[in-house]
PDB file of N, CA, C and O in Angstrom, chain B, residues numbered from 101:
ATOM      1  N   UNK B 101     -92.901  63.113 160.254  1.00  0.00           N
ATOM      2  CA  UNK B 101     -92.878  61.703 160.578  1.00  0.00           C
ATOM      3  C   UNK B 101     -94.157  61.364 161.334  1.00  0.00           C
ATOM      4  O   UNK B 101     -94.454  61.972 162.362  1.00  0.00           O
ATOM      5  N   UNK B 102     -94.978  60.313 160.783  1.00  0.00           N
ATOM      6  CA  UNK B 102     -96.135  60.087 161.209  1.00  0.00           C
ATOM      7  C   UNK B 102     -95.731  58.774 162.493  1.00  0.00           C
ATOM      8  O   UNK B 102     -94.789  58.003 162.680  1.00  0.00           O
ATOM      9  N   UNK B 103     -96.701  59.000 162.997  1.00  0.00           N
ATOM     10  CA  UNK B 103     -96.448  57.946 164.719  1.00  0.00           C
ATOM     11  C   UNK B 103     -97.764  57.185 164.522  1.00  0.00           C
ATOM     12  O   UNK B 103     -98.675  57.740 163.907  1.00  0.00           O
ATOM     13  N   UNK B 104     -97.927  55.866 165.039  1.00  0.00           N
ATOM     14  CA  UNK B 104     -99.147  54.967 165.142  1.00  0.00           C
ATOM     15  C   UNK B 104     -99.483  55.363 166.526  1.00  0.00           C
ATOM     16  O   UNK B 104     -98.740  55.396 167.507  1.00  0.00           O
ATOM     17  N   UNK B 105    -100.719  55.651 166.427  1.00  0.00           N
ATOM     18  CA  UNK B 105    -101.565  55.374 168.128  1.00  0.00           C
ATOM     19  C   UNK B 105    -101.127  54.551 168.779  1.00  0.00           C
ATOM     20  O   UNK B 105    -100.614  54.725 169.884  1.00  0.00           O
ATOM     21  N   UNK B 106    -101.322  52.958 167.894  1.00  0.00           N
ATOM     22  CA  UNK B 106    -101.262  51.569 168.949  1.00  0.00           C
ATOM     23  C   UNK B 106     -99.883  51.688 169.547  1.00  0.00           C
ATOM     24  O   UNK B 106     -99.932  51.417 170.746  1.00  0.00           O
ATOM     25  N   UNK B 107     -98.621  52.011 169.116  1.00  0.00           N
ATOM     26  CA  UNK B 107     -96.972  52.422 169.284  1.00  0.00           C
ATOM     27  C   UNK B 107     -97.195  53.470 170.495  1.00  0.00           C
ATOM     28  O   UNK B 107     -96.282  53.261 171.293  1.00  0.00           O
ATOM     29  N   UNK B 108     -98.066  54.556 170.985  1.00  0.00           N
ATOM     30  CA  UNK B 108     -97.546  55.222 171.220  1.00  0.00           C
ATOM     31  C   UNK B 108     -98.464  55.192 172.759  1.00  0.00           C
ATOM     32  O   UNK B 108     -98.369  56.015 173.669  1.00  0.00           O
ATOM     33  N   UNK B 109     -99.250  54.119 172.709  1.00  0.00           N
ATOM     34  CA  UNK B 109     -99.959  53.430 173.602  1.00  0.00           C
ATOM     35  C   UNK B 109     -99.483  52.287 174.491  1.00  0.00           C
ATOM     36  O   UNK B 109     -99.740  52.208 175.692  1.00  0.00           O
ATOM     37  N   UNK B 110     -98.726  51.357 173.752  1.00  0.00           N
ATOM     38  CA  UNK B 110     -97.950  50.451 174.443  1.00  0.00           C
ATOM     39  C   UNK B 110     -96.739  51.376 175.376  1.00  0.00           C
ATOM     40  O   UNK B 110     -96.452  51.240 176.566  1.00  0.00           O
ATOM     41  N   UNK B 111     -96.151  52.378 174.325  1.00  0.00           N
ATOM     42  CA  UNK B 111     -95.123  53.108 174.916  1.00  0.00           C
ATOM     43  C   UNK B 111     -95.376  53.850 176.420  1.00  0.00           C
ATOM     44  O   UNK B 111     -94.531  53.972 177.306  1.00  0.00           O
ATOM     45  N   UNK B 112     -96.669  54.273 176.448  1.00  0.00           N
ATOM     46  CA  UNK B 112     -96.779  55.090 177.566  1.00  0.00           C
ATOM     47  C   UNK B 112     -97.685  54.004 178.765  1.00  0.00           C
ATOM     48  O   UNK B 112     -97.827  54.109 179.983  1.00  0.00           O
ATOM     49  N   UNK B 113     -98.189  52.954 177.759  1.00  0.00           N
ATOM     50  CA  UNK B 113     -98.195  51.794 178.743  1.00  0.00           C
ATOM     51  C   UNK B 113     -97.257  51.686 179.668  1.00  0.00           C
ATOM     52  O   UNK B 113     -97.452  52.276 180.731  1.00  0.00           O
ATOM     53  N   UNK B 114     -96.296  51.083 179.524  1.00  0.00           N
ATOM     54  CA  UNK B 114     -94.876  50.608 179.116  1.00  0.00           C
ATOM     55  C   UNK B 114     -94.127  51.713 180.826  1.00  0.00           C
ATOM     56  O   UNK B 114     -93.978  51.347 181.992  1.00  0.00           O
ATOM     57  N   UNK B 115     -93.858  53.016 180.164  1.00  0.00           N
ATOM     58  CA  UNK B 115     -93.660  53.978 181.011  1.00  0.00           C
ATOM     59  C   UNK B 115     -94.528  53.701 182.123  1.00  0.00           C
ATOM     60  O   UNK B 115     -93.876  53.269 183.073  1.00  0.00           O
ATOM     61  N   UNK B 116     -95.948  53.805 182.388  1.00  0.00           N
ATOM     62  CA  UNK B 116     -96.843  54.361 183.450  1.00  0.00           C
ATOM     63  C   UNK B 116     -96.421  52.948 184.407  1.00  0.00           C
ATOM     64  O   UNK B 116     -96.367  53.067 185.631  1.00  0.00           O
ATOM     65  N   UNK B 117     -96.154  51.716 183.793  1.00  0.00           N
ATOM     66  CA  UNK B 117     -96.298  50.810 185.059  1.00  0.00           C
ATOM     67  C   UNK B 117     -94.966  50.272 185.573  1.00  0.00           C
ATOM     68  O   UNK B 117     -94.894  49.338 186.372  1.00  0.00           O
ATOM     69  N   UNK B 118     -93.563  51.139 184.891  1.00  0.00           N
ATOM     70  CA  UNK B 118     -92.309  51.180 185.583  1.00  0.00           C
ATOM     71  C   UNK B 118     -92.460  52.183 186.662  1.00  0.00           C
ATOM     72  O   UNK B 118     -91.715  52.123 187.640  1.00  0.00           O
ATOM     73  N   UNK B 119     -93.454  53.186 186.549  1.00  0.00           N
ATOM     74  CA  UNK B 119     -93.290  54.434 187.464  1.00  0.00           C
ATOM     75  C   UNK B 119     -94.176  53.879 188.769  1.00  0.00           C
ATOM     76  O   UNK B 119     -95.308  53.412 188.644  1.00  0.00           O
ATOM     77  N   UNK B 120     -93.465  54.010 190.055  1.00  0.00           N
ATOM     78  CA  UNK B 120     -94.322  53.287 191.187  1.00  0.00           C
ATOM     79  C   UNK B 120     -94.888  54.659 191.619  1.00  0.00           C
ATOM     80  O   UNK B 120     -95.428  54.540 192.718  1.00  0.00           O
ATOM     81  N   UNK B 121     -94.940  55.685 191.229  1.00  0.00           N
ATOM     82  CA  UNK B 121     -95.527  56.872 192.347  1.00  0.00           C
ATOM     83  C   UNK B 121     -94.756  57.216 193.103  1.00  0.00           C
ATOM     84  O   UNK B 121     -93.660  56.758 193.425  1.00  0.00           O
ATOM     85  N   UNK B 122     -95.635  58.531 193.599  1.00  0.00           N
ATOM     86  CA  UNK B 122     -94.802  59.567 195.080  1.00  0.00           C
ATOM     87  C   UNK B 122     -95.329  58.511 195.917  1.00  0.00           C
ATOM     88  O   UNK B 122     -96.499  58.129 195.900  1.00  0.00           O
ATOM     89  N   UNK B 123     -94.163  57.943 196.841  1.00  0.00           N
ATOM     90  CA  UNK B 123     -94.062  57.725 198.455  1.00  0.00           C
ATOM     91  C   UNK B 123     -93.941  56.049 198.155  1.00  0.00           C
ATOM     92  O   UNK B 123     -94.372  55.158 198.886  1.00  0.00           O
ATOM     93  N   UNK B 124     -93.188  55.884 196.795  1.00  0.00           N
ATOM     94  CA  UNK B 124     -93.350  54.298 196.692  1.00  0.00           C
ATOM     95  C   UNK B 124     -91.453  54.099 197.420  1.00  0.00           C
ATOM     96  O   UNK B 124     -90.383  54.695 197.298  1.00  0.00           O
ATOM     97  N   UNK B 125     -91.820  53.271 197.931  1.00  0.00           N
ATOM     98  CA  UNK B 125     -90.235  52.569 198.556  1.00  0.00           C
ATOM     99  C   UNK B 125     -89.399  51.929 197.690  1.00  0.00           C
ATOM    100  O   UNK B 125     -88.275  51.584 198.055  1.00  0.00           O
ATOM    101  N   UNK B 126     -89.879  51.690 196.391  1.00  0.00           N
ATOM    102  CA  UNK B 126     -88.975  50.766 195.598  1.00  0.00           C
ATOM    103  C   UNK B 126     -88.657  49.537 195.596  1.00  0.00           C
ATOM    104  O   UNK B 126     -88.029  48.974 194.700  1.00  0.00           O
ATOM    105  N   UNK B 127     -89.235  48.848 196.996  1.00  0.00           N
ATOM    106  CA  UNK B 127     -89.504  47.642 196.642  1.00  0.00           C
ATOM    107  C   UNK B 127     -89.822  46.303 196.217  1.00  0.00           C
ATOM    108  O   UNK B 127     -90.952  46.119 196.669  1.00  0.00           O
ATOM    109  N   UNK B 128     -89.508  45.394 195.680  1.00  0.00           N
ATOM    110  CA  UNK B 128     -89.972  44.952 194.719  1.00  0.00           C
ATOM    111  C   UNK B 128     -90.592  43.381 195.324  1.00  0.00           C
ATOM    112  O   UNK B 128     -89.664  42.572 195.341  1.00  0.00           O
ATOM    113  N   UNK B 129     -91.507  42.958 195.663  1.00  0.00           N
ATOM    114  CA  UNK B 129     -91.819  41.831 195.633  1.00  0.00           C
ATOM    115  C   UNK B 129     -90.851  40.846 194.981  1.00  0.00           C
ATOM    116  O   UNK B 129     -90.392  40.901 193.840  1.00  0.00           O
ATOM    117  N   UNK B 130     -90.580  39.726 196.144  1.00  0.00           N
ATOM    118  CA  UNK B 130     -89.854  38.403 194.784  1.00  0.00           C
ATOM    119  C   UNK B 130     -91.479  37.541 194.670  1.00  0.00           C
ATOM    120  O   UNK B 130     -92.501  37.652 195.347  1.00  0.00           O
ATOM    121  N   UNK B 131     -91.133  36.689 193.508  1.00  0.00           N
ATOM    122  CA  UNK B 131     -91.640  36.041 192.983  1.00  0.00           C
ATOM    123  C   UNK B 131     -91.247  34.669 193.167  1.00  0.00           C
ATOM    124  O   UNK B 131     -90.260  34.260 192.557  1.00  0.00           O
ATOM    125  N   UNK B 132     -91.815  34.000 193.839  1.00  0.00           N
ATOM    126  CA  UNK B 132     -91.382  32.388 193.702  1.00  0.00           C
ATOM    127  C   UNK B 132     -92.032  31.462 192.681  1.00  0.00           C
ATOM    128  O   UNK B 132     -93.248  31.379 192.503  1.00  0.00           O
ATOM    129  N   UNK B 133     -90.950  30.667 191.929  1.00  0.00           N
ATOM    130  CA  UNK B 133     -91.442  29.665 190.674  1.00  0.00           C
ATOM    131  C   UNK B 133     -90.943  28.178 191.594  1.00  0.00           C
ATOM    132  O   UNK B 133     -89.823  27.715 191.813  1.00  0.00           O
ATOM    133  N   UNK B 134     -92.063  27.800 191.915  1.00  0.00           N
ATOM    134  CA  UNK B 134     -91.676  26.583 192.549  1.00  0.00           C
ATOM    135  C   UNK B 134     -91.547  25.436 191.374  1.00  0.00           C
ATOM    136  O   UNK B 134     -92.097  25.530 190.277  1.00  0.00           O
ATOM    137  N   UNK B 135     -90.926  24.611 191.695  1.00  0.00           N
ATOM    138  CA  UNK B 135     -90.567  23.465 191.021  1.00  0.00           C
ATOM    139  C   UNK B 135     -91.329  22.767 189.850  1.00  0.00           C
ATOM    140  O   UNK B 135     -91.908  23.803 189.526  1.00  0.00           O
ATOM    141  N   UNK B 136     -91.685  22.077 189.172  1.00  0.00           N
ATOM    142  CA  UNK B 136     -92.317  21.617 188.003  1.00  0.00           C
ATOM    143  C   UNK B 136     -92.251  21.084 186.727  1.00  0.00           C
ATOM    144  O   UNK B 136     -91.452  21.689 186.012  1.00  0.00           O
ATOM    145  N   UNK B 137     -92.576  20.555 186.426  1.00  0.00           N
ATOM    146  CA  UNK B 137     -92.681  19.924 184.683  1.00  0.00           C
ATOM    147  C   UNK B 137     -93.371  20.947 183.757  1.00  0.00           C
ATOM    148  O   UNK B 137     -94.575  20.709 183.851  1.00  0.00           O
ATOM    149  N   UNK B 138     -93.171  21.994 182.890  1.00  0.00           N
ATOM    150  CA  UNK B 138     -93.403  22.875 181.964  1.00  0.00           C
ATOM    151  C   UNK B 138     -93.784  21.791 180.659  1.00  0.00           C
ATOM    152  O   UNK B 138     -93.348  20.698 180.295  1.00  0.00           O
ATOM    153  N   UNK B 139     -94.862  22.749 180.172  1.00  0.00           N
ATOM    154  CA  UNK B 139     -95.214  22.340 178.888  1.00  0.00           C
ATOM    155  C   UNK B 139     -94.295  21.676 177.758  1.00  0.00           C
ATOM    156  O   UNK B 139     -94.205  20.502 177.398  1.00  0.00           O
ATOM    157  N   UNK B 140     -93.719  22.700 177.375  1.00  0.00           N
ATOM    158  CA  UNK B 140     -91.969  22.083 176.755  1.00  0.00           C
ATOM    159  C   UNK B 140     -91.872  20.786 176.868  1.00  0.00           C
ATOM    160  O   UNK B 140     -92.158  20.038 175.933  1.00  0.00           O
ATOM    161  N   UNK B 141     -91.410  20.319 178.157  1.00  0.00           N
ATOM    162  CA  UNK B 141     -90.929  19.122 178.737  1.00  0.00           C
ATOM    163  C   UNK B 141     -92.085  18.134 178.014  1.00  0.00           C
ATOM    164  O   UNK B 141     -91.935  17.140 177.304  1.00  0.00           O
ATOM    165  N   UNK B 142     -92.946  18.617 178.351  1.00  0.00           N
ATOM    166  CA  UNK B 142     -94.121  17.252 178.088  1.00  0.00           C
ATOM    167  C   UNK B 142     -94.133  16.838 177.271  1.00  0.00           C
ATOM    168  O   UNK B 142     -94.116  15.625 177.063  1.00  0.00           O
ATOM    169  N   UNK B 143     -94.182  18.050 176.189  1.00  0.00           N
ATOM    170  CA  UNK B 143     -94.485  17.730 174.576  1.00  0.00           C
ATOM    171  C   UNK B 143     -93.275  17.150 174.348  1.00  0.00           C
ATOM    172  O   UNK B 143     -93.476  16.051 173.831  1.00  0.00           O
ATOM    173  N   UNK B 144     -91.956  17.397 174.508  1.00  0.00           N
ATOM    174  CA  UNK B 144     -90.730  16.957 174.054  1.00  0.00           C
ATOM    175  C   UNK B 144     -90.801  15.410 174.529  1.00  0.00           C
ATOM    176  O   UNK B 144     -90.535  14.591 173.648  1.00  0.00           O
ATOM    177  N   UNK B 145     -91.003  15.098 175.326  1.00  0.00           N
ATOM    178  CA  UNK B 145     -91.240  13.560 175.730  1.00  0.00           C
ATOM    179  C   UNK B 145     -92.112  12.867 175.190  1.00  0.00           C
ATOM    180  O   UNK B 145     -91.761  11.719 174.917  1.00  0.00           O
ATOM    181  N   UNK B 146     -93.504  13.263 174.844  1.00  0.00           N
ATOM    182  CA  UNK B 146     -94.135  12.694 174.021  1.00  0.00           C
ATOM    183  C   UNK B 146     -94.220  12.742 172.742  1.00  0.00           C
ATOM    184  O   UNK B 146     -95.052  12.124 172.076  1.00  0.00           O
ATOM    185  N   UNK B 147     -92.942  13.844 172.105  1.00  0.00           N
ATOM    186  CA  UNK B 147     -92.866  13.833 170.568  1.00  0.00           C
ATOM    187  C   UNK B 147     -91.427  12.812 170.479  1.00  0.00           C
ATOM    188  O   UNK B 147     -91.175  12.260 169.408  1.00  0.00           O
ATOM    189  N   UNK B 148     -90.709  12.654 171.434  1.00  0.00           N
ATOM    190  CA  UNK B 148     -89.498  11.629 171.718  1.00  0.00           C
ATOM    191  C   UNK B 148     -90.310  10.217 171.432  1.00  0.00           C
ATOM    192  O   UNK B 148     -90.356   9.556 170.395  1.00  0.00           O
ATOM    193  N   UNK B 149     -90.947   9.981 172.742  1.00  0.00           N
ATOM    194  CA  UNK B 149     -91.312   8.585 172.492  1.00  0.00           C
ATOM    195  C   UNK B 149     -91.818   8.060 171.764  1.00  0.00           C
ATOM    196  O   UNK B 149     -91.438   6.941 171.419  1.00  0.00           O
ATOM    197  N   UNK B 150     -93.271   8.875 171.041  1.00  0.00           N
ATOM    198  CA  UNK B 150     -93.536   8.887 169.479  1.00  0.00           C
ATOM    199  C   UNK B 150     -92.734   8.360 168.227  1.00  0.00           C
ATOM    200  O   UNK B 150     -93.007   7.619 167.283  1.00  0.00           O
ATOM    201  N   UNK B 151     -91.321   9.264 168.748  1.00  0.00           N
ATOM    202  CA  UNK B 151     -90.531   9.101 167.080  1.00  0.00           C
ATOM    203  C   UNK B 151     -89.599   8.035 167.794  1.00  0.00           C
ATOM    204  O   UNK B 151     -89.274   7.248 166.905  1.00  0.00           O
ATOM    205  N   UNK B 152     -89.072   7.684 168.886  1.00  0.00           N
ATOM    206  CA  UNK B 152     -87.875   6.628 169.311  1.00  0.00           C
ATOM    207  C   UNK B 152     -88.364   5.328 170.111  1.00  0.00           C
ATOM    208  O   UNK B 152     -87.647   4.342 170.285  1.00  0.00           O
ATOM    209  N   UNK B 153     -89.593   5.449 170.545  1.00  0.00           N
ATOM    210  CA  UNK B 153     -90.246   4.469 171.644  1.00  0.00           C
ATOM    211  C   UNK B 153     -89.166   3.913 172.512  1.00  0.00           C
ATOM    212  O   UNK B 153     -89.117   2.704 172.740  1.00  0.00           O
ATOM    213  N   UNK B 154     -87.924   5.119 173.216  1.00  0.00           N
ATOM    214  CA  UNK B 154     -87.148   4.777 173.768  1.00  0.00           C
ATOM    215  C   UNK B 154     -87.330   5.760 175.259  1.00  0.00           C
ATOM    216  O   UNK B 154     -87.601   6.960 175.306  1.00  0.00           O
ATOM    217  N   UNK B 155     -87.138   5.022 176.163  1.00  0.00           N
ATOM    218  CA  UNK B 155     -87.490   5.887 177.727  1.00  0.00           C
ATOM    219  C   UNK B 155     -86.437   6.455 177.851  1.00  0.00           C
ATOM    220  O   UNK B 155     -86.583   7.465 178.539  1.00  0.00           O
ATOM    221  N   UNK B 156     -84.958   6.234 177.367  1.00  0.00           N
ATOM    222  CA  UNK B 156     -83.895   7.176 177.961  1.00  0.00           C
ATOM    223  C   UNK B 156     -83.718   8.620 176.627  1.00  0.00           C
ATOM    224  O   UNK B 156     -83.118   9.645 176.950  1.00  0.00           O
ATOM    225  N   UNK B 157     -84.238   8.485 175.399  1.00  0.00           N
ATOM    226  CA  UNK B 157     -84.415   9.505 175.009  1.00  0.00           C
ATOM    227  C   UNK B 157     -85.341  10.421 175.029  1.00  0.00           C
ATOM    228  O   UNK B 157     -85.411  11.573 174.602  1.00  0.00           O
ATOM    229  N   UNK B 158     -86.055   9.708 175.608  1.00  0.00           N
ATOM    230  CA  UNK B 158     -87.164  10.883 176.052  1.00  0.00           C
ATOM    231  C   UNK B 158     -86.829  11.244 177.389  1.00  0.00           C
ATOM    232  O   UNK B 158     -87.047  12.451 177.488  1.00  0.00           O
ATOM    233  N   UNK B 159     -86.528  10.917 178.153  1.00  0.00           N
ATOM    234  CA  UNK B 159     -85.720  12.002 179.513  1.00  0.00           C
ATOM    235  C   UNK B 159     -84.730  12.953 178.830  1.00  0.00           C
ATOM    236  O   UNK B 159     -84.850  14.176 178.913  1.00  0.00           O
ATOM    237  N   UNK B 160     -83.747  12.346 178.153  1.00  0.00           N
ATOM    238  CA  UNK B 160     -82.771  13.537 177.685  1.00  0.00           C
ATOM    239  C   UNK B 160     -83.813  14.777 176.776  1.00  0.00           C
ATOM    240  O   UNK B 160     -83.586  15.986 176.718  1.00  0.00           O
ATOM    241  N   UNK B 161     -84.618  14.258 176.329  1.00  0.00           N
ATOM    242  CA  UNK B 161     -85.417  15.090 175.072  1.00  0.00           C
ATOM    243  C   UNK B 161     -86.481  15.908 176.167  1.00  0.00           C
ATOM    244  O   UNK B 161     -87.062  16.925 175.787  1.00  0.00           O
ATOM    245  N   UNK B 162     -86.616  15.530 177.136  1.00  0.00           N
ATOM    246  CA  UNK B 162     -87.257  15.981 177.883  1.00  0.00           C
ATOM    247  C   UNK B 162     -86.708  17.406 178.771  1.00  0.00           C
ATOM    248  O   UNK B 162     -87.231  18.466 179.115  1.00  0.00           O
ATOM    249  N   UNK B 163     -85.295  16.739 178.925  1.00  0.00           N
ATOM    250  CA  UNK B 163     -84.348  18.045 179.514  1.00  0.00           C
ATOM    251  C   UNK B 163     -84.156  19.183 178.502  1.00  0.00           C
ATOM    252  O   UNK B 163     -84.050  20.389 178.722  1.00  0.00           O
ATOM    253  N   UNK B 164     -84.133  18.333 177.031  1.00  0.00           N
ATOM    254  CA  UNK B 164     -83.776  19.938 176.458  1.00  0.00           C
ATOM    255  C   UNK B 164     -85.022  20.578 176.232  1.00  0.00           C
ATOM    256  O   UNK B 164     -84.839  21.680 175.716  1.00  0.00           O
ATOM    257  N   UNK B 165     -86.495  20.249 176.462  1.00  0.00           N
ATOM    258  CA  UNK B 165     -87.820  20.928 176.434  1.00  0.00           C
ATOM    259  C   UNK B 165     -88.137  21.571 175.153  1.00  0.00           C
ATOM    260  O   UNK B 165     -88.783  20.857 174.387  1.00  0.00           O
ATOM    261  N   UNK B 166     -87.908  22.473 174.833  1.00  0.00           N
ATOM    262  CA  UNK B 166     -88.845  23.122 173.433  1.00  0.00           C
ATOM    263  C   UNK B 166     -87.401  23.035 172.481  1.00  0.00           C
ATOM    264  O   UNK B 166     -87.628  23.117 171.274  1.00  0.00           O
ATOM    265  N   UNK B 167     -86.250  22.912 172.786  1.00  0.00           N
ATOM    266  CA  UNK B 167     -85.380  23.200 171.878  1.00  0.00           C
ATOM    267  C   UNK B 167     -85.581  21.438 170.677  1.00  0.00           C
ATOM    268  O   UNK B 167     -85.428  21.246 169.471  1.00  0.00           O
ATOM    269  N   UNK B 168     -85.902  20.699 171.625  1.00  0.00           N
ATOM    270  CA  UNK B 168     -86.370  19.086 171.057  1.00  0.00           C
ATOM    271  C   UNK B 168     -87.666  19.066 170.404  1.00  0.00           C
ATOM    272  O   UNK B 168     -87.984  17.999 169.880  1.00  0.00           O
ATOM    273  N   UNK B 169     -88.538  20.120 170.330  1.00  0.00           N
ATOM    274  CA  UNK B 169     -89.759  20.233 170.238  1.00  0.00           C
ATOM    275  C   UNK B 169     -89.539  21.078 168.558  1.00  0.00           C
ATOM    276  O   UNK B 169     -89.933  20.646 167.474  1.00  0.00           O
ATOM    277  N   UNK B 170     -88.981  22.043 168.761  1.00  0.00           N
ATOM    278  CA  UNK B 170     -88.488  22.913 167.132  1.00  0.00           C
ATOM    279  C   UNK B 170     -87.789  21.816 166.464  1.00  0.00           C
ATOM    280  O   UNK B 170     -88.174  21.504 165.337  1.00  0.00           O
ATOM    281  N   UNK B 171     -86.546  21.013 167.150  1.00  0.00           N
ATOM    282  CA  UNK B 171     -85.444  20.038 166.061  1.00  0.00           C
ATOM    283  C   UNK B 171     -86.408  19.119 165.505  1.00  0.00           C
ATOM    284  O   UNK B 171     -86.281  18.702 164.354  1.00  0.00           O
ATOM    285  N   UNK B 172     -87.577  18.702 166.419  1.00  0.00           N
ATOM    286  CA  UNK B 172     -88.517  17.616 165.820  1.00  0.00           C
ATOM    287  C   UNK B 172     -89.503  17.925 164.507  1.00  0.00           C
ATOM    288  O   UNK B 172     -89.764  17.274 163.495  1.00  0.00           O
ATOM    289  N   UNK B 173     -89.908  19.168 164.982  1.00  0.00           N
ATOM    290  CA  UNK B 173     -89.980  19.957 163.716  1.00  0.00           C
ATOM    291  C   UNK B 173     -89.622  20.334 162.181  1.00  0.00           C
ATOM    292  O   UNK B 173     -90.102  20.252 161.051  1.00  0.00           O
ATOM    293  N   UNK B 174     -88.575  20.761 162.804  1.00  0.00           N
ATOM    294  CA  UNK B 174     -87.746  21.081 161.330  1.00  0.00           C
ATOM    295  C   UNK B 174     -86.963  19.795 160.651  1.00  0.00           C
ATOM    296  O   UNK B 174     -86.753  19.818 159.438  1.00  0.00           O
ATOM    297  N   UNK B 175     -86.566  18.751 161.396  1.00  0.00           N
ATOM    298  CA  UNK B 175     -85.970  17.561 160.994  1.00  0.00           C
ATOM    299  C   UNK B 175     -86.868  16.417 161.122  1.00  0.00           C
ATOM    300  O   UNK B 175     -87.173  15.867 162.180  1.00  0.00           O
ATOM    301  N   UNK B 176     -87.455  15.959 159.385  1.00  0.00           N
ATOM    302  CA  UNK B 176     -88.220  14.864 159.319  1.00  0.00           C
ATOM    303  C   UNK B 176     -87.395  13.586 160.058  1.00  0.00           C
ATOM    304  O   UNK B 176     -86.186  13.426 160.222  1.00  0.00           O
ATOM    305  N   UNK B 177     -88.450  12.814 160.404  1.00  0.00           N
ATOM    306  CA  UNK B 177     -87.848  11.549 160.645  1.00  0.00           C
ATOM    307  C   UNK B 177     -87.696  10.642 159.201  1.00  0.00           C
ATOM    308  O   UNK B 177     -88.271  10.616 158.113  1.00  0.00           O
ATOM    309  N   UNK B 178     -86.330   9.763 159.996  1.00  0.00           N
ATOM    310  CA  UNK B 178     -85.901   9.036 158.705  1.00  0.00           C
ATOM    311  C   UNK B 178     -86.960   7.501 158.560  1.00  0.00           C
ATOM    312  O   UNK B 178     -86.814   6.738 157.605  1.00  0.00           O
TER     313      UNK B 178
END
């Protein structure tokens, strides 16, 4: 069974930067995501108002973010 380099590179990638070393405490830094408007959101509001020129569907279209962004997509407008 033949193995790819690039496979066996990510893999030990992968391994080397779960392993913290001798004398690591295991601690893990948190990460804070402070508050914000994401890309998603934006586009979904401006592909809303585009197709509805309505302000309350583009807040709702806005909440569902990329999932409004694919439906707009795949479903032509009528």
């Amino acid at each position: 069974m033949r193995t790819s380099y690039p496979f066996l590179f990510v893999l030990l990638s992968l391994l080397t930067a779960c392993y913290g070393g001798p004398g690591d405490s295991g601690y893990v830094v948190p990460v804070y995501v402070g508050p914000g408007i994401g890309l998603g959101t934006v586009i979904a509001v401006v592909v809303s108002w585009s197709r509805n020129k309505s302000i309350l569907w583009a807040i709702i279209h806005g909440f569902l973010g990329w999932f409004y962004v694919i439906y707009a997509l795949l479903v032509p407008k009528k």
